[in-house]
C-alpha positions as CSV (number, residue, x, y, z in Angstrom):
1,X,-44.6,-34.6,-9.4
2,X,-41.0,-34.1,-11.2
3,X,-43.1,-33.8,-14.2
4,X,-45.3,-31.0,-12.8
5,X,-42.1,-29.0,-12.2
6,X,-40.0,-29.5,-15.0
7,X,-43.5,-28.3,-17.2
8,X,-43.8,-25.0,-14.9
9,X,-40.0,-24.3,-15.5
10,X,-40.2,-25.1,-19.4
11,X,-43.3,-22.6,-19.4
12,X,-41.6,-20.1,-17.4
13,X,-38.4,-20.5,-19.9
14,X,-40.2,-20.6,-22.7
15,X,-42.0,-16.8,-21.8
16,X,-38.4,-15.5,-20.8
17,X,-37.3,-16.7,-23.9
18,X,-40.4,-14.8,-26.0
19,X,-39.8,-11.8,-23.8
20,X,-36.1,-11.8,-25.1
21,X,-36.5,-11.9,-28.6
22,X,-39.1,-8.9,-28.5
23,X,-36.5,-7.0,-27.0
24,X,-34.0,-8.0,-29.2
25,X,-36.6,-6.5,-32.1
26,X,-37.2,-4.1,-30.8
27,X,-33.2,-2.8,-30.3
28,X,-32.8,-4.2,-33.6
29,X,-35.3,-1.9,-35.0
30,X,-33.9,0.9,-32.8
31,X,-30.3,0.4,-34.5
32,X,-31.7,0.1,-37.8
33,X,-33.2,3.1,-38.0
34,X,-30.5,5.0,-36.5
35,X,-27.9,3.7,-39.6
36,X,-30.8,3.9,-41.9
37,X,-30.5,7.5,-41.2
38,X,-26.9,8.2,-41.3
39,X,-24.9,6.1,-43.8
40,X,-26.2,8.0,-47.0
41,X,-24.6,11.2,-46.0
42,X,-21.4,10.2,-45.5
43,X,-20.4,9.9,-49.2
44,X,-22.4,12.9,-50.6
45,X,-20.1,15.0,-48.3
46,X,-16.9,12.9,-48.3
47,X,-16.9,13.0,-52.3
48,X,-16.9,16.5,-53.0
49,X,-14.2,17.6,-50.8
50,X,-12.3,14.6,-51.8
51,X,-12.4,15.5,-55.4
52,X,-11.8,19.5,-53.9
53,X,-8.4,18.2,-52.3
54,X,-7.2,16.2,-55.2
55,X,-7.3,19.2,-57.1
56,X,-5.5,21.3,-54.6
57,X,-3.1,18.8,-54.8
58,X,-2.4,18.5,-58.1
59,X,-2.4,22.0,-58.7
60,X,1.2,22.7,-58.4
61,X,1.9,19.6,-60.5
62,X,-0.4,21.6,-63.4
63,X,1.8,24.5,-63.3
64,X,4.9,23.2,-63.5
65,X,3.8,21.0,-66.6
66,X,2.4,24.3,-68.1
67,X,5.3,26.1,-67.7
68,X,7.8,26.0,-70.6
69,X,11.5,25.1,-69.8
70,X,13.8,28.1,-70.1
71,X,16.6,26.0,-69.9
């Protein structure tokens, strides 16, 4: 009798347990699609306008180095 019970809860577990992990695919897949998607754009815009603001930066640096000394 204990036997029949412990068998109908380890089947029971055992399709909770199956029912999980699709679900956990299946969000899986969900996520990885949505980063998938993303994560290459970042750096083709963040490069450029770094590189842009370096420039800007150093810009007054380049004009005082081209500038001769009247001194």
């Amino acid at each position: 009798m204990a036997d029949d019970t412990t068998r109908g809860e380890l089947a029971q577990l055992r399709a909770q347990f199956a029912a999980q992990q699709d679900e956990v695919a299946a969000l899986r897949r969900m996520v990885g699609a949505s980063t998938t998607r993303r994560s290459p754009r970042l750096p083709r815009r963040f490069l450029p306008l770094a590189l842009v603001a370096l420039l800007v930066a150093l810009l007054p640096v380049a004009t005082l180095a081209a500038t001769p000394s009247t001194t």
